[in-house]
C-alpha positions as CSV (number, residue, x, y, z in Angstrom):
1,X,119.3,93.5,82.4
2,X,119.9,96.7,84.1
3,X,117.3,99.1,83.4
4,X,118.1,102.9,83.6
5,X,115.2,104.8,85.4
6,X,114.3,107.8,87.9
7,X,112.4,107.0,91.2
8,X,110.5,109.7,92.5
9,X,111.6,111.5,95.7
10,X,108.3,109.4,97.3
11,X,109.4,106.2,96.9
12,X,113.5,106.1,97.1
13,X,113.0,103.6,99.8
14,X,111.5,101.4,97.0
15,X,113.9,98.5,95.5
16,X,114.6,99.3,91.9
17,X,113.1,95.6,90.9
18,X,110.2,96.1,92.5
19,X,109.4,99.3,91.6
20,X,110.1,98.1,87.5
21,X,107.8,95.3,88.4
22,X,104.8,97.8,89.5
23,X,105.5,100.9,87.2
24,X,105.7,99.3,83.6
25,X,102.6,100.9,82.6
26,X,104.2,104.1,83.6
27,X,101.0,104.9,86.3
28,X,103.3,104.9,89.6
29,X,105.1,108.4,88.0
30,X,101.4,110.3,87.5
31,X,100.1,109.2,91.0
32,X,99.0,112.4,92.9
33,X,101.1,112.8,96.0
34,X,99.1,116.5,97.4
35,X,95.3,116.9,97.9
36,X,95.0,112.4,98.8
37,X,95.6,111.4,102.0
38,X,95.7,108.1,102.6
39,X,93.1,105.9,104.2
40,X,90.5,108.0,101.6
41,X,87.0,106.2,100.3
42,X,86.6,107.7,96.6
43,X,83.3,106.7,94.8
44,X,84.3,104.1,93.1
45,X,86.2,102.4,95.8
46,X,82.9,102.4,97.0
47,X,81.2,100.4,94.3
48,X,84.0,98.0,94.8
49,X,83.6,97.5,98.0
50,X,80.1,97.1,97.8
51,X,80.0,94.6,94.7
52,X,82.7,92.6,95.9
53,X,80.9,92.1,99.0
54,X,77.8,90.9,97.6
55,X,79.4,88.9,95.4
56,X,81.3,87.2,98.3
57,X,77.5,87.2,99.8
58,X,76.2,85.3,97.1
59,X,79.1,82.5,96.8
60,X,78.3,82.2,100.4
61,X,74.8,81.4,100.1
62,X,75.2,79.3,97.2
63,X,77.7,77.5,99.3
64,X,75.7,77.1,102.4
65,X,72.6,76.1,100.4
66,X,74.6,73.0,98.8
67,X,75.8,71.9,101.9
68,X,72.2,71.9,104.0
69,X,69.9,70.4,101.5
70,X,70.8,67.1,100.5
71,X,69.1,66.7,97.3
72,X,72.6,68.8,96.2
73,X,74.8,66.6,96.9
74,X,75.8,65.2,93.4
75,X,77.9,65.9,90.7
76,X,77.0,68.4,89.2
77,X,76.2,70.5,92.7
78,X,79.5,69.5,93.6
79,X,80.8,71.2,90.4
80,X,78.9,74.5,91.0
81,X,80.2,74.7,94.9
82,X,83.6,74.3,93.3
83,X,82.9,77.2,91.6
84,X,80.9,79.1,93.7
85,X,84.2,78.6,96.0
86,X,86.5,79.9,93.7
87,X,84.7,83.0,92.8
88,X,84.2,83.9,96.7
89,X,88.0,83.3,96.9
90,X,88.8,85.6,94.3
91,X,86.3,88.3,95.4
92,X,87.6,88.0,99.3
93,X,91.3,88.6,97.3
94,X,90.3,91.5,95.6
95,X,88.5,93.3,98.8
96,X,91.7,92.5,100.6
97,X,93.5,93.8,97.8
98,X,91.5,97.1,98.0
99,X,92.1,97.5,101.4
100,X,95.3,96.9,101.7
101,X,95.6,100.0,98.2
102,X,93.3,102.1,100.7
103,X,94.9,102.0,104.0
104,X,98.1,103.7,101.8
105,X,100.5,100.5,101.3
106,X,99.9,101.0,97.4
107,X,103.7,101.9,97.4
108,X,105.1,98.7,96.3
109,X,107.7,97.1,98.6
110,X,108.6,93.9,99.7
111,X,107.6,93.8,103.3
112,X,104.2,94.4,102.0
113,X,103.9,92.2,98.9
114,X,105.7,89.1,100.4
């Protein structure tokens, strides 16, 4: 399938694939490449940060409190650590993942992604 399309001055070091792959909503063409440096904390990166955090908090505790008190440790306990687990996973993945958009490696390439 070979797929006919214009990559910005920006990001010609980006494989074609890739770049597909990452721009099929059409967002990577709109992206603002004056007035942004990179390594920049907008509000709402913020909030992110912040939620994800307690979030990650919370699994922890939940965690922690399973594991000291022994009257938790059945069946259905062991259910909610599994998903107390899961969700701290996932919410240690996304602050990663904001980071990583943060420190200016948004540009998809496959050094970065793999």
């Amino acid at each position: 399938m070979n797929h006919e399309m214009s990559v910005p001055g920006t990001l010609k070091m980006i494989n074609p694939q890739i770049y597909l792959h990452y721009n099929y909503t059409g967002k990577l063409d709109h992206r603002p490449s004056t007035g942004t440096s990179s390594g920049t904390l907008n509000t709402k990166t913020i909030v992110f940060l912040v939620i994800c955090s307690f979030i990650a908090l919370e699994n922890l505790t939940v965690l922690i409190a399973i594991w000291k008190n022994h009257r938790f440790h059945n069946r259905m306990y062991f259910f909610i650590g599994n998903l107390a687990l899961c969700d701290l996973l996932a919410g240690v993945a996304y602050l990663v993942n904001l980071d990583v958009a943060v420190d200016g490696n948004s540009a998809p390439s496959a050094g970065t992604w793999w």
